[in-house]
py3Dmol code that shows the C-alpha trace and the ligand (Angstrom):
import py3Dmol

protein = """\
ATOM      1  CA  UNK A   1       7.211  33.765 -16.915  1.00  0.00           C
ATOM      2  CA  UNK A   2       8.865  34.070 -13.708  1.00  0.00           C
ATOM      3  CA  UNK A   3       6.505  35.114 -10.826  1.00  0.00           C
ATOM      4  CA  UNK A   4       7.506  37.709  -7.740  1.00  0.00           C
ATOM      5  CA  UNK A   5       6.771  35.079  -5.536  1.00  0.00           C
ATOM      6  CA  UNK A   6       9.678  32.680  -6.898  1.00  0.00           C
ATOM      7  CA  UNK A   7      11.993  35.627  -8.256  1.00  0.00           C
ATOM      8  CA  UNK A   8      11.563  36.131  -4.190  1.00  0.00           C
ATOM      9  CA  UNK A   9      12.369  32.417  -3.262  1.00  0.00           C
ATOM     10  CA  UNK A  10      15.589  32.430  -5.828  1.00  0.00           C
ATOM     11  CA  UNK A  11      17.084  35.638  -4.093  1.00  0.00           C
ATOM     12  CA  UNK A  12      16.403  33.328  -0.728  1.00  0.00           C
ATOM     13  CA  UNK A  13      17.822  30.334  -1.675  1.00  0.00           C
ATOM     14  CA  UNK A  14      21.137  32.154  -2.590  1.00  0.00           C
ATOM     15  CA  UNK A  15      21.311  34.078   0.278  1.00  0.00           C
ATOM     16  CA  UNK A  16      21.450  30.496   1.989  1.00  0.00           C
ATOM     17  CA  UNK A  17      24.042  28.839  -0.162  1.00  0.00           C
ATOM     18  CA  UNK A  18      26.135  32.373   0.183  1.00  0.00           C
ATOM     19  CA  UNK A  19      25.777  31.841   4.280  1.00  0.00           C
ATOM     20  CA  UNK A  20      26.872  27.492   3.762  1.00  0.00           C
ATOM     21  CA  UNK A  21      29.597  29.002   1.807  1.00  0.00           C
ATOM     22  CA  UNK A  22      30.537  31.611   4.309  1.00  0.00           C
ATOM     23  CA  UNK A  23      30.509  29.628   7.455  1.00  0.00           C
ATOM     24  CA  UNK A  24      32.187  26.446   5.404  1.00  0.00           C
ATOM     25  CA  UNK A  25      29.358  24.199   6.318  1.00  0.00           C
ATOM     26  CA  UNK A  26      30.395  20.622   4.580  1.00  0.00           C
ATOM     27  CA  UNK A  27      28.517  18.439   6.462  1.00  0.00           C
ATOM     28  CA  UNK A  28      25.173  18.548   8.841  1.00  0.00           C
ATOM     29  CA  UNK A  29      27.699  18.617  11.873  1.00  0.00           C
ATOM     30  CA  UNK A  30      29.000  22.623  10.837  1.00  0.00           C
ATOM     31  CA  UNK A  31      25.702  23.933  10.665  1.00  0.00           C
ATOM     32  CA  UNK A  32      25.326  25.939  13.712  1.00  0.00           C
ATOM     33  CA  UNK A  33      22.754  29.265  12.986  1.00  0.00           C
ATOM     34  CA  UNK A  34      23.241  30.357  16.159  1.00  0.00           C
ATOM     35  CA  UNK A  35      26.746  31.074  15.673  1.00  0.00           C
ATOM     36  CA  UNK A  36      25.586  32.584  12.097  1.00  0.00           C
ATOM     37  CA  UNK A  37      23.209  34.760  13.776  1.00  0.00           C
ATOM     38  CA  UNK A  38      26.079  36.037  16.265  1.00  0.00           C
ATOM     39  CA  UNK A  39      28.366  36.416  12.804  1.00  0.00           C
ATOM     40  CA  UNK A  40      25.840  38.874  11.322  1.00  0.00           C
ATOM     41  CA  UNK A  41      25.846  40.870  14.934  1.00  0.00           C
ATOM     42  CA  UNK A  42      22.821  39.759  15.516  1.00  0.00           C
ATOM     43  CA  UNK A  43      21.386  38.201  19.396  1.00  0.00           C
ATOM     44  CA  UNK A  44      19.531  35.063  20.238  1.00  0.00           C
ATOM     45  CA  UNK A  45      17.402  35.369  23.481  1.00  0.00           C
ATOM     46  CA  UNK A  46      15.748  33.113  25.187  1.00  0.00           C
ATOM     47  CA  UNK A  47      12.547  34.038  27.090  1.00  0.00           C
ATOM     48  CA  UNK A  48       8.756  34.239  27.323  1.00  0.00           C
ATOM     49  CA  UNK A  49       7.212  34.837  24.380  1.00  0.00           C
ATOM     50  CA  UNK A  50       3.159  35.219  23.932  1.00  0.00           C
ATOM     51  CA  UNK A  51       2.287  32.643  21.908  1.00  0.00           C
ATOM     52  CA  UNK A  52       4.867  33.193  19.247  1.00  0.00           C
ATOM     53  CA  UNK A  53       8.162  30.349  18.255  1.00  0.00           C
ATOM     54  CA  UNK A  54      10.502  33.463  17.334  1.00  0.00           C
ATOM     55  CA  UNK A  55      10.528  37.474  16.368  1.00  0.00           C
ATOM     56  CA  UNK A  56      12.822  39.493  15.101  1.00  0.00           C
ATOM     57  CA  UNK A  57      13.527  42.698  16.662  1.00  0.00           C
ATOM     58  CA  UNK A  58      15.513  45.057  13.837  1.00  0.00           C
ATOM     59  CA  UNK A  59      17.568  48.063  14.815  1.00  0.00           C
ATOM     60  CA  UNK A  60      20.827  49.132  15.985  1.00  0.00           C
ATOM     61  CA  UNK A  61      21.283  46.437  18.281  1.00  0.00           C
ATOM     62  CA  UNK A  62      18.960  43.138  16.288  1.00  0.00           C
ATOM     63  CA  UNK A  63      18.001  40.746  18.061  1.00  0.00           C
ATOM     64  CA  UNK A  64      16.179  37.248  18.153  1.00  0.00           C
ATOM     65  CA  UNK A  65      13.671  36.119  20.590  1.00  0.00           C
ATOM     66  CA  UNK A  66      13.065  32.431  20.986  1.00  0.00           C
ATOM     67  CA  UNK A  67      10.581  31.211  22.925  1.00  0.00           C
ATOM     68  CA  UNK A  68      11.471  29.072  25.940  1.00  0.00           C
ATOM     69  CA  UNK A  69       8.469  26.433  25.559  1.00  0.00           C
ATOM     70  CA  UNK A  70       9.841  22.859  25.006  1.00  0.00           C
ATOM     71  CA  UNK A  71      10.153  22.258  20.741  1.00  0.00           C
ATOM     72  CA  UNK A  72      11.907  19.890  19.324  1.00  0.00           C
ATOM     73  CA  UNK A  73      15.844  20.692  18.471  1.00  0.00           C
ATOM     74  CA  UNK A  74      15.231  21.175  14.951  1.00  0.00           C
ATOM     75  CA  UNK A  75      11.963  23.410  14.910  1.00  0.00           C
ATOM     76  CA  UNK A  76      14.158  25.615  17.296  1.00  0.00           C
ATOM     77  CA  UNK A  77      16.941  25.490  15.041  1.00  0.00           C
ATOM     78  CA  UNK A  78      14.380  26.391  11.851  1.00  0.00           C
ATOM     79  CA  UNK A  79      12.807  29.092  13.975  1.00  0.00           C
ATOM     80  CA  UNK A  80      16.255  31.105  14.732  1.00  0.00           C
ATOM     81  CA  UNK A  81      17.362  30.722  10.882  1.00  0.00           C
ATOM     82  CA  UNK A  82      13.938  31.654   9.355  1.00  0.00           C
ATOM     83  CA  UNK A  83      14.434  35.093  11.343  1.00  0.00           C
ATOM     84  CA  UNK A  84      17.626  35.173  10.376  1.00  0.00           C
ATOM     85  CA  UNK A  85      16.345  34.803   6.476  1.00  0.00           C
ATOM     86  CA  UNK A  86      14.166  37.799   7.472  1.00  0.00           C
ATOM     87  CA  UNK A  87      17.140  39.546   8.029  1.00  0.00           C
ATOM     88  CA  UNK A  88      19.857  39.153   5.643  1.00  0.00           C
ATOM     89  CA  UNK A  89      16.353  40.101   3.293  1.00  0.00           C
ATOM     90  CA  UNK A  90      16.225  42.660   4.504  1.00  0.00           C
ATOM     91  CA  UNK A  91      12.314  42.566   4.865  1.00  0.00           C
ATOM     92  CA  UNK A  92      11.166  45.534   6.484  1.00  0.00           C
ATOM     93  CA  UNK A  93       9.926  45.518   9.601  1.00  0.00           C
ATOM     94  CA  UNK A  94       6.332  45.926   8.766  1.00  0.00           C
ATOM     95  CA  UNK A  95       6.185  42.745   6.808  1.00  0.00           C
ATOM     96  CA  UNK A  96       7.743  40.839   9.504  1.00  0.00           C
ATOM     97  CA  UNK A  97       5.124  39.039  12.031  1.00  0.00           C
ATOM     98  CA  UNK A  98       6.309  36.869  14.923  1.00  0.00           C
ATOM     99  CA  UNK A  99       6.223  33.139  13.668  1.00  0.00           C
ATOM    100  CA  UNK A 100       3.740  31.361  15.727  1.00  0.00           C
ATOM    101  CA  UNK A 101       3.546  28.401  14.465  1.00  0.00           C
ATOM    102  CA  UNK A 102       3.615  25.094  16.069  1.00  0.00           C
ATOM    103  CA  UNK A 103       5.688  23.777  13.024  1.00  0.00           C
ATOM    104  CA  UNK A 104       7.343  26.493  11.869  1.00  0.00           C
ATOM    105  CA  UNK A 105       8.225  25.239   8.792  1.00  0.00           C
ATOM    106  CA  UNK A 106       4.929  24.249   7.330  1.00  0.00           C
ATOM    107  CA  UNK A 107       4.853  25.515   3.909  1.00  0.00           C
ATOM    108  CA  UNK A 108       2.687  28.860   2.964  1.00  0.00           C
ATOM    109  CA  UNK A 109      -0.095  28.705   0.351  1.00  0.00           C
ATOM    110  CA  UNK A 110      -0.021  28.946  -3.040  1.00  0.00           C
ATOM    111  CA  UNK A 111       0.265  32.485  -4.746  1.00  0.00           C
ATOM    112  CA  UNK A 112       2.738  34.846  -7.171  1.00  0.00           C
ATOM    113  CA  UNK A 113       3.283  37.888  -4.789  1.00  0.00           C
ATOM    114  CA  UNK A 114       6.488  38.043  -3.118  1.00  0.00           C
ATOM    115  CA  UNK A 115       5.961  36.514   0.624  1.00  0.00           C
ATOM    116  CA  UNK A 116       8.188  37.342   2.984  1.00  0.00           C
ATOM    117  CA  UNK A 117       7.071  33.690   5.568  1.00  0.00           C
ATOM    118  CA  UNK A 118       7.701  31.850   2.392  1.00  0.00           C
ATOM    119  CA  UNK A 119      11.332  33.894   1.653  1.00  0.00           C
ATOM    120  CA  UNK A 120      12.456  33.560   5.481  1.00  0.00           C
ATOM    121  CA  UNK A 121      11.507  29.790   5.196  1.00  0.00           C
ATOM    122  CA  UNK A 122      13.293  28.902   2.027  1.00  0.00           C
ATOM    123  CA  UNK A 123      16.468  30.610   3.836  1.00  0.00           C
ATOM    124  CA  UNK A 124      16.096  28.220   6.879  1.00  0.00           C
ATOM    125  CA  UNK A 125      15.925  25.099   5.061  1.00  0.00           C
ATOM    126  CA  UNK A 126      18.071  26.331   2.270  1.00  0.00           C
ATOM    127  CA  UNK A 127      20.558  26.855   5.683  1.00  0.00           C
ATOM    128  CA  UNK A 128      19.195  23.987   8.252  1.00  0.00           C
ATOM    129  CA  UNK A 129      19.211  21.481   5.049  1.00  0.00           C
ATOM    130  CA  UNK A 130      21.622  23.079   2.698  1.00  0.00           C
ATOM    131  CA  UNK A 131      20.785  21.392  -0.835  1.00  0.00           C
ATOM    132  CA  UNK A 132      24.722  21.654  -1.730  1.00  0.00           C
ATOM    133  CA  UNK A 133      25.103  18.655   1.300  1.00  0.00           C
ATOM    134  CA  UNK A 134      21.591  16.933   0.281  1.00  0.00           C
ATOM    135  CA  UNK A 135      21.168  17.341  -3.643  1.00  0.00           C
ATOM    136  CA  UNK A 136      23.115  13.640  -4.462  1.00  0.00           C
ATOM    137  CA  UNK A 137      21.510  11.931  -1.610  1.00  0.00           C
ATOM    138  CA  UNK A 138      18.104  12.305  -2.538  1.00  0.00           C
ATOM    139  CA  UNK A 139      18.871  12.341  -6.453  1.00  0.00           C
ATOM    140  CA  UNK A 140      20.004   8.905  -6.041  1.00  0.00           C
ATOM    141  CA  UNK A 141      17.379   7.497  -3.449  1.00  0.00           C
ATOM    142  CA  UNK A 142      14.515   5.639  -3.522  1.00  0.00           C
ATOM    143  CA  UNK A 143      12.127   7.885  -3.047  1.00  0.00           C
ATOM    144  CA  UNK A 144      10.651   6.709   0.983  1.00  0.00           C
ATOM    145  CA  UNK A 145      10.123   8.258   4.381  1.00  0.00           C
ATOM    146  CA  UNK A 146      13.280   5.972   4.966  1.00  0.00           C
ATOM    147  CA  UNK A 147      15.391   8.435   3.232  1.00  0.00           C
ATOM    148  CA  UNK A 148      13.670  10.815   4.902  1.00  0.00           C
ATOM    149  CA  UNK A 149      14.046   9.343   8.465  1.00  0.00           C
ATOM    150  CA  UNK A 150      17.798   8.889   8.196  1.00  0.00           C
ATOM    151  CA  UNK A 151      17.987  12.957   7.187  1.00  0.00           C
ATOM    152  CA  UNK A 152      15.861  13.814   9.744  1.00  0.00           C
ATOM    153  CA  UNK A 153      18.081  11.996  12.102  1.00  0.00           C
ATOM    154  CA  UNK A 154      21.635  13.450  10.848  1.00  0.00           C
ATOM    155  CA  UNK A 155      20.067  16.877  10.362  1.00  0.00           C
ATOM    156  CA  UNK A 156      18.293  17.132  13.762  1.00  0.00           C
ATOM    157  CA  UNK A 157      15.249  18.165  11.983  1.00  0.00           C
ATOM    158  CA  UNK A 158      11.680  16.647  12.717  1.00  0.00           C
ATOM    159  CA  UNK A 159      10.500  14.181   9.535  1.00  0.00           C
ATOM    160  CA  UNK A 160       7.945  16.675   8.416  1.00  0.00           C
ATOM    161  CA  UNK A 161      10.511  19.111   7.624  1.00  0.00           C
ATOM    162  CA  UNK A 162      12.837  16.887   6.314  1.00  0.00           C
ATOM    163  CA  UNK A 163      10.033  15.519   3.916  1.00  0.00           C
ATOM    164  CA  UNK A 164       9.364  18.551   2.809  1.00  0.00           C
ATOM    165  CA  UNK A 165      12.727  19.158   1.541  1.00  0.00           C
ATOM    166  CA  UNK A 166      12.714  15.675  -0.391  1.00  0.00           C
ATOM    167  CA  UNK A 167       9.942  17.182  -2.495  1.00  0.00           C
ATOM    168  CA  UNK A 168      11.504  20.158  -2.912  1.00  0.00           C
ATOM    169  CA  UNK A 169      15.339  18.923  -4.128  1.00  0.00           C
ATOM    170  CA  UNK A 170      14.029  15.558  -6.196  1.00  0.00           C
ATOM    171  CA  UNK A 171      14.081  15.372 -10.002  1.00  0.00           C
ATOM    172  CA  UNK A 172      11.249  12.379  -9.392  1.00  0.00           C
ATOM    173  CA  UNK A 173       7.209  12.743  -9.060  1.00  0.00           C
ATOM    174  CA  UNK A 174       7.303  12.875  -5.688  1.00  0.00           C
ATOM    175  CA  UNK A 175       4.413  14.950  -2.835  1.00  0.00           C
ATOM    176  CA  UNK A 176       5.088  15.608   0.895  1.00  0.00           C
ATOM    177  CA  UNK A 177       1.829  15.789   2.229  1.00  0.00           C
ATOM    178  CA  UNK A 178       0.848  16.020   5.955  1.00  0.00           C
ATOM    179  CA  UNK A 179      -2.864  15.839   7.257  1.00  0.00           C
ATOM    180  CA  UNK A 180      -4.797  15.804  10.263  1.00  0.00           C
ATOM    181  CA  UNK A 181      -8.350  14.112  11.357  1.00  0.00           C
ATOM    182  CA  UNK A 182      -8.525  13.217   7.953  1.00  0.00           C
ATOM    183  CA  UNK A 183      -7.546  16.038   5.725  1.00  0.00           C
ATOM    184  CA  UNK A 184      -4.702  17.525   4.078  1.00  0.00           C
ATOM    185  CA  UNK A 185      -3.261  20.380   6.259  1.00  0.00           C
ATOM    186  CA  UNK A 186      -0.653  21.132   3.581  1.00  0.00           C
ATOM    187  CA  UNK A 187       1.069  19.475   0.285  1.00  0.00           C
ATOM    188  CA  UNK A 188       4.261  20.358  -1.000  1.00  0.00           C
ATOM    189  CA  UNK A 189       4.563  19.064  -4.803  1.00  0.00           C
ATOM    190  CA  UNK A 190       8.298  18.292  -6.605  1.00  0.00           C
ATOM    191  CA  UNK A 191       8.728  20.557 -10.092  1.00  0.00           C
ATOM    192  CA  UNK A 192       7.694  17.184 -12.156  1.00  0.00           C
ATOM    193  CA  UNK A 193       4.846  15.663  -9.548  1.00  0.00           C
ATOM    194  CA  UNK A 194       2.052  15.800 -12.520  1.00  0.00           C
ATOM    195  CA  UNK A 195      -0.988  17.130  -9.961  1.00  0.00           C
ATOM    196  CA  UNK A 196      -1.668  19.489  -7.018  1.00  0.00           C
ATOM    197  CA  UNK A 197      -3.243  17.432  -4.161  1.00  0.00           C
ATOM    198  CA  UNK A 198      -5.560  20.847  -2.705  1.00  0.00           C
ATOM    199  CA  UNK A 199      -5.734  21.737   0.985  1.00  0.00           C
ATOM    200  CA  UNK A 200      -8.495  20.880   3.363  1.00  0.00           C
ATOM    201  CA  UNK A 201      -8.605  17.650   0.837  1.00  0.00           C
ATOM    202  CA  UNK A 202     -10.858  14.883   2.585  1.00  0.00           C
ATOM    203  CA  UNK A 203      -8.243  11.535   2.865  1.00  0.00           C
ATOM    204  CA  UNK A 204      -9.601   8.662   0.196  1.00  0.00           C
ATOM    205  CA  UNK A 205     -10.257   5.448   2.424  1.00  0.00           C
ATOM    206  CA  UNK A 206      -8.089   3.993  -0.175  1.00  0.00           C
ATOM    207  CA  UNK A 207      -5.358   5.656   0.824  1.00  0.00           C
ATOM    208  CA  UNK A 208      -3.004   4.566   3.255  1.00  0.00           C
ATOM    209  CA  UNK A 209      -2.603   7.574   5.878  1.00  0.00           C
ATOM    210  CA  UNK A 210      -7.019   7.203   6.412  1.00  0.00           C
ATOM    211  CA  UNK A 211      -6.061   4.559   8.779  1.00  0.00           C
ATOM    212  CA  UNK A 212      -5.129   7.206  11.091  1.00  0.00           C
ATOM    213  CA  UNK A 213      -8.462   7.927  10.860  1.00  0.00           C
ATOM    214  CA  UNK A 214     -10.375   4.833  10.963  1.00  0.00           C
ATOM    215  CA  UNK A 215      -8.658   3.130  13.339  1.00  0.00           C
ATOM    216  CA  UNK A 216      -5.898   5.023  14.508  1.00  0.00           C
ATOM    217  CA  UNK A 217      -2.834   3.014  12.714  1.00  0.00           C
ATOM    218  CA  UNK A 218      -0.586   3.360   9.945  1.00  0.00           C
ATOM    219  CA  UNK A 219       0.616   0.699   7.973  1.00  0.00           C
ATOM    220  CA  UNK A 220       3.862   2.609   7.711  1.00  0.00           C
ATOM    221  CA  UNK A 221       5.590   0.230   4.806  1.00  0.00           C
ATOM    222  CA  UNK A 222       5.714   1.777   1.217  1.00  0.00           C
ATOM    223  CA  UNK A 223       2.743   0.236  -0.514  1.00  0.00           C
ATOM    224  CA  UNK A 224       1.878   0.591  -4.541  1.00  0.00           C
ATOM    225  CA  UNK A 225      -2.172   1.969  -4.047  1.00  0.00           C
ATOM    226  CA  UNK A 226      -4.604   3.479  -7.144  1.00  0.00           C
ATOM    227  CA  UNK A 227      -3.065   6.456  -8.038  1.00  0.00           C
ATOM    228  CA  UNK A 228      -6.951   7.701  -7.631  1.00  0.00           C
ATOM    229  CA  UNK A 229      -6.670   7.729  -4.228  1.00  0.00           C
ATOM    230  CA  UNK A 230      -4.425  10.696  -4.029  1.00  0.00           C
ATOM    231  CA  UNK A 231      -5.104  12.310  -7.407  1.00  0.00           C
ATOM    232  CA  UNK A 232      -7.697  12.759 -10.323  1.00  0.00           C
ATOM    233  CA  UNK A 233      -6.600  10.115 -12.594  1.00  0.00           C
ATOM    234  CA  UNK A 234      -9.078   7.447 -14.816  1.00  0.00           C
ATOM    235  CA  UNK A 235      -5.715   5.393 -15.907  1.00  0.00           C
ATOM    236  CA  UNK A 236      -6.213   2.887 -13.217  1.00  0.00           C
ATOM    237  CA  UNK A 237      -1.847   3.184 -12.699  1.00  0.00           C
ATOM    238  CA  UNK A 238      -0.498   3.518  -9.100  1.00  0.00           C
ATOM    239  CA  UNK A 239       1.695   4.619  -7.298  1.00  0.00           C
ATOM    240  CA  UNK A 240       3.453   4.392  -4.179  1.00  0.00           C
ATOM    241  CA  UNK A 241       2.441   6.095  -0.880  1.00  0.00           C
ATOM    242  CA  UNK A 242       4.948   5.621   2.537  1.00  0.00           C
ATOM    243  CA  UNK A 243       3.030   7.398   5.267  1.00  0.00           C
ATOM    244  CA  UNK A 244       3.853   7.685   9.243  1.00  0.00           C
ATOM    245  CA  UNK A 245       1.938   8.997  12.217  1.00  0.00           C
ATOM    246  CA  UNK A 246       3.765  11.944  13.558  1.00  0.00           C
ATOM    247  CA  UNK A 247       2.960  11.268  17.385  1.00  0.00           C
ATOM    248  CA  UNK A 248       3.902  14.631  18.398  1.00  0.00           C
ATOM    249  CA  UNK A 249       1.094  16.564  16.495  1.00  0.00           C
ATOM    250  CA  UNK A 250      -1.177  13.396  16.144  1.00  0.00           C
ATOM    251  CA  UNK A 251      -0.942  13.609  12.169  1.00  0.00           C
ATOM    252  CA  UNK A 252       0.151  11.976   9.365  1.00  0.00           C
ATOM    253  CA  UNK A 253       3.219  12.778   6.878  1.00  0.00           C
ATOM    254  CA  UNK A 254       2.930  11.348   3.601  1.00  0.00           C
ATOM    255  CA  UNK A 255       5.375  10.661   0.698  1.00  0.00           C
ATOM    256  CA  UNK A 256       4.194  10.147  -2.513  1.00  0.00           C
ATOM    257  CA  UNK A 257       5.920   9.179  -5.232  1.00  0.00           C
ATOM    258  CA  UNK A 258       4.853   7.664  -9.238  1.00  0.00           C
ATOM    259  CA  UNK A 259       7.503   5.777 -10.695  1.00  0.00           C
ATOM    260  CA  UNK A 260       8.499   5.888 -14.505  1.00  0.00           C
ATOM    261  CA  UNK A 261       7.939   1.888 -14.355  1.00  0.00           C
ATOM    262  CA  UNK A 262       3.913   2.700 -13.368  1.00  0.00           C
ATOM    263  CA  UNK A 263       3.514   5.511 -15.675  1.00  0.00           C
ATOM    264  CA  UNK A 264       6.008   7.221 -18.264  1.00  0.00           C
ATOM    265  CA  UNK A 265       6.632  10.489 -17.762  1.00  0.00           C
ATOM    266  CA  UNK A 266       5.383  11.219 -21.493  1.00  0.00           C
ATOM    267  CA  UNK A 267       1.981  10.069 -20.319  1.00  0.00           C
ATOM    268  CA  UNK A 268       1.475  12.749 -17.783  1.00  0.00           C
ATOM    269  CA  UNK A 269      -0.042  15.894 -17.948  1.00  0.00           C
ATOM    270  CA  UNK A 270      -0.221  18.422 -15.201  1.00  0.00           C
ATOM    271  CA  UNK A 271      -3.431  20.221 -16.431  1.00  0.00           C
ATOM    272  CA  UNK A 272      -5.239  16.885 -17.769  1.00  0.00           C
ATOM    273  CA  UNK A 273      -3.831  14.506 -15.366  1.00  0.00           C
ATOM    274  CA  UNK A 274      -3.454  11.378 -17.535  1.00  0.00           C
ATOM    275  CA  UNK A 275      -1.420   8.798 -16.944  1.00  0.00           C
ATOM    276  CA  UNK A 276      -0.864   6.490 -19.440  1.00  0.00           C
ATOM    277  CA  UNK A 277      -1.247   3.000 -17.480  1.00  0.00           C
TER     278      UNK A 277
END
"""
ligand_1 = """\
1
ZN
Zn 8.592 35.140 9.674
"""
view = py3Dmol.view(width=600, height=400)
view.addModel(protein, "pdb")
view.setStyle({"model": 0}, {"cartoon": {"style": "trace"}})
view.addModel(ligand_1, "xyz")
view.setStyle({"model": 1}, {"stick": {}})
view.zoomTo()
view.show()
């Protein structure tokens, strides 16, 4: 059965692909949401802002405040559309907070209520990263923060984001996961990735991104490691794990990803977790 929360995320995701088709974006070159916003009548503003990335002010005359701190391109970009997703929503006012976040796409928790921050975000990277452009590219890749780089870098979006959105449009058992000192800060699972890797997770010293922690480096190559050391598994299989620093926010991005030559998608279950080595 269909939850609110993704009956929600559907009724985002179209009104992105309606606002691709509307503004004929074809390539990552047309995708300007600050023209979009202007389309819909509604302002972008520079300015101070107490500690928020964006707010949206509804009313006669809308408007967008961005804040004026240094971000990178892309989170500014993300910031103006997820407002924007607020309001072609429709969310009411009340439900609306200003986004504060440092990353302002970092995914919300887990839950079946609608959620507006969830809705607004699925806009922006339906919008910023429009899966009509993306959908073939990543179907056909191999699944590595390589692919992810070279999106990030046509997309002007930062490589967490971008990762993100791998996981979300692949039809392979992929995980974005980011952490920091040592835990996960946030996970973001494809439909067929067989486990949930939890929040606040402590990193497994097996796994590549814990040399961050031990001794400050990545090895930042794709590497086949024990599946173990990402999920609860007692098949002794593997799988492969490309992880980066992210200087900016001194973390660690993560993509995981089980091939069908490790384990066959038969042999995996997402409540028992047993792959079939
Ligand atoms: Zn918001």
């Amino acid at each position: 059965m269909i939850t609110d929360r993704e009956l929600g995320i559907r009724l985002a995701d179209d009104e992105a692909k309606k606002m691709n088709k509307r503004f004929g974006v074809r390539s990552a070159a047309h995708i300007k949401v600050e023209m979009y916003a202007a389309a819909f009548g509604v302002k972008v503003i520079e300015g101070k802002l107490d500690g928020a990335r964006a707010r949206l002010k509804v009313g006669p005359r809308p408007i967008i405040r961005v804040s004026d701190r240094p971000c990178h391109p892309g989170e500014r970009s993300f910031s103006i559309a997820h407002e924007l997703g607020h309001f072609v929503l429709r969310h009411p006012a009340s439900r609306i907070g200003a986004l504060c976040k440092r990353e302002p796409f970092r995914p919300v928790g887990p839950g079946t209520a609608r959620h507006p921050e969830a809705e607004a975000n699925t806009v922006s990277a339906g919008v910023c990263m429009p899966s009509e452009l993306l959908a073939k590219t990543i179907e056909t890749a191999t699944p590595s923060l390589d692919v992810t780089h070279a999106i990030a870098t046509e997309y002007a979006m930062p490589l967490q984001a971008t990762t993100i959105r791998f996981a979300e449009l692949t039809s392979k058992r992929c995980a974005a996961i980011y952490s920091e000192v040592g835990k996960v800060v946030w996970a973001v699972s494809s439909k067929t990735f067989p486990a949930n890797v939890p929040r606040g997770k402590r990193l497994d010293p097996a796994s590549l991104a814990y040399g961050y922690v031990h001794n400050g480096k990545v090895d930042d190559r794709a590497r086949s490691i024990a599946a173990d050391a990402w999920i609860a598994t007692d098949a002794g299989v593997e799988l492969v794990e490309h992880s980066a620093v992210v200087p900016e926010t001194k973390g660690v991005i993560t993509l995981l990803w089980i091939p069908e030559a490790t384990a066959p998608p038969g042999g995996v279950d997402r409540r028992g977790i047993t792959l079939r080595s």
